[in-house]
N, C-alpha and C positions, 0 to 999 in steps of 0.2 A: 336824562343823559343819553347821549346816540353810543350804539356799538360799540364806533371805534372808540369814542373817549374810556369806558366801562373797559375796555382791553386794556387801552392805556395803562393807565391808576392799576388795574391789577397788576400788571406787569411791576408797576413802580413799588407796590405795596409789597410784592415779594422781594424786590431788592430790597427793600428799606428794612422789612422784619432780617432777610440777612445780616447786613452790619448792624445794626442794635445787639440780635444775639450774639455776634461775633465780640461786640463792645463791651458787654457783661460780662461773657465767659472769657475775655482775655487777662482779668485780672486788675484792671489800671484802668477803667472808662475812659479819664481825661485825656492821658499818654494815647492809649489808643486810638481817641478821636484824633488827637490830635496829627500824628503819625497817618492816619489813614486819609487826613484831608493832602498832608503833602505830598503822599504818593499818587493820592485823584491830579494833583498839581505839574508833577512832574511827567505821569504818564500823559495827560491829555494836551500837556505842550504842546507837542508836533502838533495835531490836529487844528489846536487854535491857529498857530502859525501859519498854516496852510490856507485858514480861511480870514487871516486876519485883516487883510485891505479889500474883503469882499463884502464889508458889513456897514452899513451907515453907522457911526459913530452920533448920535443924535446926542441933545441935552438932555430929553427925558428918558433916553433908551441909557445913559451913562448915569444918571441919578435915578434910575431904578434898581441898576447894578449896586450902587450901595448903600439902598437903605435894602434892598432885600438880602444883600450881602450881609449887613451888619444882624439883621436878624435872624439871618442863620446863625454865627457864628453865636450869638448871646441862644440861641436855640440847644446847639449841640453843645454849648457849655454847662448849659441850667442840664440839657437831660443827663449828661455826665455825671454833673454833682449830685442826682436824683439818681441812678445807678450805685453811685458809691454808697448810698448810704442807705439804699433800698432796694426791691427785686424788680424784677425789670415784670413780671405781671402784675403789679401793681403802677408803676412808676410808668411804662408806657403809654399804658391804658390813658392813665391822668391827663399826658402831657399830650396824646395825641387824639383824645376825645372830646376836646370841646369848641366843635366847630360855633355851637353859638356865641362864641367869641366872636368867629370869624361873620354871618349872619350880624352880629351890633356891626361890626364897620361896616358892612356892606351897608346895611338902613342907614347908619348917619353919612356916608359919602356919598352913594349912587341911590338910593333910595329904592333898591329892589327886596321883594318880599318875597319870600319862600313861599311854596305852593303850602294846602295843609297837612297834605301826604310827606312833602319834605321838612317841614315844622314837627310835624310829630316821630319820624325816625331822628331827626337832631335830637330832640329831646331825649326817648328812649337810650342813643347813644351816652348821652349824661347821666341818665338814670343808672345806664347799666355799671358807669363809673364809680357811682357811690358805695353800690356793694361790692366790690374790686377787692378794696382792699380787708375785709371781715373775711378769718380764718375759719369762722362758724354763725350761722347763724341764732345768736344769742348775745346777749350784753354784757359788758369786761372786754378783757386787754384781749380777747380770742375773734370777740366780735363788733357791736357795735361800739367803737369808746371816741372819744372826741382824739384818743394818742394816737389811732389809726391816720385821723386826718392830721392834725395839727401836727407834723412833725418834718425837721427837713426835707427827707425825701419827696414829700408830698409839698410843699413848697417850692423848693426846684422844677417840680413837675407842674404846676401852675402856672412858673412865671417862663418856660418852655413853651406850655398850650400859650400863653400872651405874644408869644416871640412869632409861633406859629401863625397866630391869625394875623400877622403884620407882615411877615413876609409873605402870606397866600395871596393878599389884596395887593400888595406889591406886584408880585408875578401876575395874578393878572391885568393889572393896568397896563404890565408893561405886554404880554402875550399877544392881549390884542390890538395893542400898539404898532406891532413888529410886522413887516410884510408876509403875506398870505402866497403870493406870488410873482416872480417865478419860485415854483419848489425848493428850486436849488438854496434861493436866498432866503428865503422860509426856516430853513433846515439851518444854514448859515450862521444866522443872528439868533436864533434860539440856543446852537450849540457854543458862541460864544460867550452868550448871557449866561448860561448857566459857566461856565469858565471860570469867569470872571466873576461872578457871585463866590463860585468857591474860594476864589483867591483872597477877597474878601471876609468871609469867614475864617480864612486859615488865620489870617492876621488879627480878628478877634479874638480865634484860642489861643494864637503866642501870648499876647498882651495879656488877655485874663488869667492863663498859667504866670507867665512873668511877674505879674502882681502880687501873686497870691505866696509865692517863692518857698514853694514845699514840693520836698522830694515825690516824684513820681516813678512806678516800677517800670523799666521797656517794656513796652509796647511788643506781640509778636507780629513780627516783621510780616511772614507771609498773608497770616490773618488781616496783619492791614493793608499790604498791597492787595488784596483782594477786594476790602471792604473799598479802600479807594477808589478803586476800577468802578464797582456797581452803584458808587455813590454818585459819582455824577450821570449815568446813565437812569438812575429812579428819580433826579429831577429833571433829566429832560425831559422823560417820558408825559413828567407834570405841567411840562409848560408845555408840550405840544395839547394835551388834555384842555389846558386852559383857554386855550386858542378860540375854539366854537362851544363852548359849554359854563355854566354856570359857574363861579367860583365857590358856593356858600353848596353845590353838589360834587363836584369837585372834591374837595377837601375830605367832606363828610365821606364820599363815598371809599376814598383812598385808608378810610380807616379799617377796613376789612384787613390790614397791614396787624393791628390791633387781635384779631383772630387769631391769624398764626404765630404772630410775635407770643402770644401770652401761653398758647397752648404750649406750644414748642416750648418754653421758658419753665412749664410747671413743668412738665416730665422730661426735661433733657437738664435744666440749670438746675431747679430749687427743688425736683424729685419730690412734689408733695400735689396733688390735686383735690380741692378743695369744693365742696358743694357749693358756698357764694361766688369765687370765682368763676364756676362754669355757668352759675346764673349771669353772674355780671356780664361774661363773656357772650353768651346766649342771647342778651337783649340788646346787646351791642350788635350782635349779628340780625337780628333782624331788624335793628335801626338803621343799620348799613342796607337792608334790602329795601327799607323803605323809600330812604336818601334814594337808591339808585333805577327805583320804579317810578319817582316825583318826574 
């Protein structure tokens, strides 16, 4: 990965561990997701509007808007449901660690292979998942037991990481699709795409809440005009990343998000840190260095 993309992704990866923790600690995941995508909707209006007749409108540049739209929103729905009924260092970790998801669609669409410095930090990243969720290492309901895996929260959180490798392949067919130059239109059609993805999204969580037709608690309002704001600014930051650099490093390397989300999570949310957690954490972080030296 070059410099700048490695900036990038960190950049993104601290917004993203922002609203997540904001997401948990508000009480109401779904309400709050939800609530923080229409405030991302509402604030970044103006901005669209400004650049709205400066963008090519293409077929492929408009049907990438919503399949990768749609996959956010089934994204921040599953990681919701995976909140509510689990801890978010557990539940994050799951949902945003398995870029070898994303790595199979890369091989069956485009046919490109990971170096085997980046094959083996992906892996590691997975590894360090498994032990995430064991409160001790030992066997029973503290450490290893199949209730640790098999259980909603950890489900939600899998079919989130499947959401994730569909929208990353998305965003980049469509990043390096999008003009390079002039700057200005570069910058343009990137800030539109992500826009409009979100708006996309938003209208997946109405309809998946709407469905579901169970009470949900408010949402705090400032918490989510916040999260809103930094939420479409950590993916644009990922689609300008995606622009010149790999998708299948990309993604993986963006999980250092993963780090600080879980640490912050054990001693600020769930006030409890845990000897497999800091391993799981740990091998994750050096599968993220590995990703990010491939």
């Amino acid at each position: 990965m070059s410099l700048s993309a490695i900036l990038l992704v960190f950049l993104s990866a601290l917004c993203h561990s922002a609203w997540n923790l904001l997401a948990k600690s508000s009480g109401g995941p779904i309400a709050f997701m939800r609530q923080a995508l229409r405030f991302s909707a509402l604030c970044y209006a103006p901005v669209f509007l400004v650049f709205l007749f400066l963008v090519d409108y293409s077929p492929v540049y408009l049907a990438c808007i919503i399949g990768s739209g749609l996959a956010v929103g089934l994204f921040l729905f599953c990681l919701s449901k995976s909140y509510q009924y689990g801890q978010v260092s557990v539940a994050y970790p799951i949902a945003r660690s398995f870029p070898i998801l994303v790595v199979t669609w890369v091989l069956f669409l485009w046919g490109v292979t990971p170096s085997a410095v980046g094959l083996a930090g992906i892996l590691l990243i997975v590894c360090g998942c498994f032990v995430l969720p064991m409160a001790r290492f030992t066997l029973g309901p503290d450490g290893f037991s199949p209730g640790n895996y098999l259980n909603r929260s950890c489900l939600w959180a899998l079919l989130a990481a499947l959401a994730t490798s569909i929208f990353a392949v998305i965003d980049k067919y469509a990043a390096v699709h999008m003009p390079t130059i002039p700057i200005d239109l570069a910058i343009y059609s990137r800030i539109n795409y992500v826009y409009l993805q979100n708006l996309v999204a938003l209208l997946v969580m109405e309809l998946c809440t709407l469905r579901l037709k169970q009470p949900y608690p408010k949402a705090h309002r400032y918490r989510a005009l916040f999260a809103g704001v930094i939420f479409l600014i950590s993916y644009s930051l990922i689609i300008m990343a995606l622009t010149s650099d790999p998708v299948s490093y990309v993604v993986s390397f963006r999980q250092v998000s993963i780090l600080i989300t879980a640490l912050v999570s054990m001693t600020w949310i769930e006030r409890e840190v845990s000897a497999p957690r800091l391993v799981g954490v740990g091998t994750i972080f050096i599968g993220v260095v590995l990703v990010g030296l491939a």
